[in-house]
Steps between C-alpha positions, in 0.01 A plus 500: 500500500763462719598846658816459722495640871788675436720663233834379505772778375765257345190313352421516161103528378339480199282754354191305644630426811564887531185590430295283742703607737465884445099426367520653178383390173714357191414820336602703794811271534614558171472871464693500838789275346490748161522812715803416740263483763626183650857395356494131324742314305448330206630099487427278221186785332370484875464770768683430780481736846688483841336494750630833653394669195159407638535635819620774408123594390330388838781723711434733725750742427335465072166615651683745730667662198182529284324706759742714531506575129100505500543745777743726298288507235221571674686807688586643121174440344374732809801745436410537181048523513544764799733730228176514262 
């Protein structure tokens, strides 16, 4: 396994490559390609990704933007059990 130091943006991975990287499994890989999750091209009946598609998952400002839609949530679901 060789896991690079560092994602290059302009770099393209393969699916495997991807998911040592990130440590998920081929399963969890491929639901994540299916879903949109992480944006990949297909070249010759292969998966292709950039690698700023992959960063885009580690980012700050992705794990930023879930909590604040985790906190939202979490505001309405309180909203709407205090109205009972």
């Amino acid at each position: 396994m060789n896991i690079p130091a560092e994602i290059q943006p302009k770099k393209i991975y393969t699916p495997k490559e991807a998911r040592d990287f990130l440590k998920v499994s081929e399963s969890t890989m491929k639901r994540m390609l299916k879903r949109g999750i992480i944006k990949a091209y297909k070249v010759s009946g292969q998966y292709r990704i950039w690698g700023s598609e992959i960063l885009v998952l580690v980012s700050p400002k992705l794990e930023s933007g879930v909590y604040k839609v985790y906190k939202k949530i979490r505001e309405n679901t309180h909203k709407a059990i205090e109205k009972w």
